[in-house]
Structures are given as structure tokens and as C-alpha cells.
C-alpha positions in Angstrom: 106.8 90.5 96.9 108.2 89.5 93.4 110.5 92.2 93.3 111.7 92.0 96.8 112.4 88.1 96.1 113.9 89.3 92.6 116.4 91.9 94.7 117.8 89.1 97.0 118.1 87.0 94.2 120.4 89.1 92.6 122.2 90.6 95.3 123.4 86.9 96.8 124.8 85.2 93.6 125.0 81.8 96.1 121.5 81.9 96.3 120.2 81.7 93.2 122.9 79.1 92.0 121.4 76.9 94.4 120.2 73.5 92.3 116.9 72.5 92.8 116.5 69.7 90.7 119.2 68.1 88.0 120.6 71.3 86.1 117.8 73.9 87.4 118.7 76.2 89.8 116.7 78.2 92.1 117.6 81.4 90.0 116.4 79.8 86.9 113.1 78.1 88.4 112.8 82.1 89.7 112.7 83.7 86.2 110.8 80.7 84.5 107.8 81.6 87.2 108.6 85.0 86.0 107.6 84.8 82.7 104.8 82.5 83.5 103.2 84.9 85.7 103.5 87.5 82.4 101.6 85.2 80.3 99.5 84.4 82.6 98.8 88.4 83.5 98.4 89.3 80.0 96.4 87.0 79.2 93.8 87.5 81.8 94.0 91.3 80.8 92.8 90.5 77.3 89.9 88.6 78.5 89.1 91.1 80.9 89.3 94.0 78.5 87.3 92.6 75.5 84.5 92.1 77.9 84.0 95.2 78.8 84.5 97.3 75.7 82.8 100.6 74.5 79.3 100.3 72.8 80.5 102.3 70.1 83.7 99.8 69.4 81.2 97.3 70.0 78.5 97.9 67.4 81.7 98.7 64.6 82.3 94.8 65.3 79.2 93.5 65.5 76.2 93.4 62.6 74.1 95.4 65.3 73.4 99.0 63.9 75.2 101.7 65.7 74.1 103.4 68.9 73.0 107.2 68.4 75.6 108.8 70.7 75.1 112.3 69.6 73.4 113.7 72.7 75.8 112.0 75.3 78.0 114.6 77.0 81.6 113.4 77.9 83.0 112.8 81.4 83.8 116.7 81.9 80.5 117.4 80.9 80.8 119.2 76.9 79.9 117.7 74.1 82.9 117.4 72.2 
């Protein structure tokens, strides 16, 4: 949906010139909600991923002594 809204935005120059408010236009409200929606993404992502990190990345953080990992085959089934 972003994308399709970004196309028509760019393809009809009237359109984003449009003012919304004062000096801000519809084209720049449009890439202001752009870049919130970044943040906002990446941001999310980072919590997300440092939750659910590897035990082994894990335990180098932590004061916890490390996991014995030595007899845990990988996901195609060897051990290296």
C-alpha cells in the first residue's frame, strides 16, 4: 500500500503539492510518515531480535557459564 501511494504521489506532481496545513503539503506530510514508519520498524526489530538471541551469544554476554554445545548437530544434520 505505501508504495502504491508513493507511485501516485510521484506520478501526479498536483497531488502531492496539495497544502494540508500552513506550508505542509500532502507530499511532505507523505515522506514525514515515511520516515516515521522506518524508525518506528527498526526499532521494533531491535527489540524483537535481542529477545530472542542464541544461547551461545547469550552466555558471552551474560556472567552465566557457557552452554556445552559440543554434541549439538547443526540444522543439516553434521557436526561442523
Amino acid at each position: 500500500m505505501p508504495f502504491a501511494v508513493g507511485i501516485t504521489l510521484s506520478c501526479f506532481t498536483d497531488v502531492p503539492a496539495v497544502q494540508v496545513y500552513g506550508k505542509l503539503t500532502l507530499g511532505l506530510m507523505w515522506g514525514v510518515l515515511q520516515c516515521a514508519l522506518f524508525i518506528a520498524t527498526a526499532w521494533l526489530y531491535e527489540i524483537r531480535s535481542s529477545r530472542s538471541t542464541d544461547p551461545l551469544e547469550q552466555a558471552l554476554t551474560s556472567d552465566a557459564p557457557p552452554t556445552d554445545v559440543s554434541d549439538v548437530a547443526s540444522a543439516n544434520g553434521s557436526r561442523w
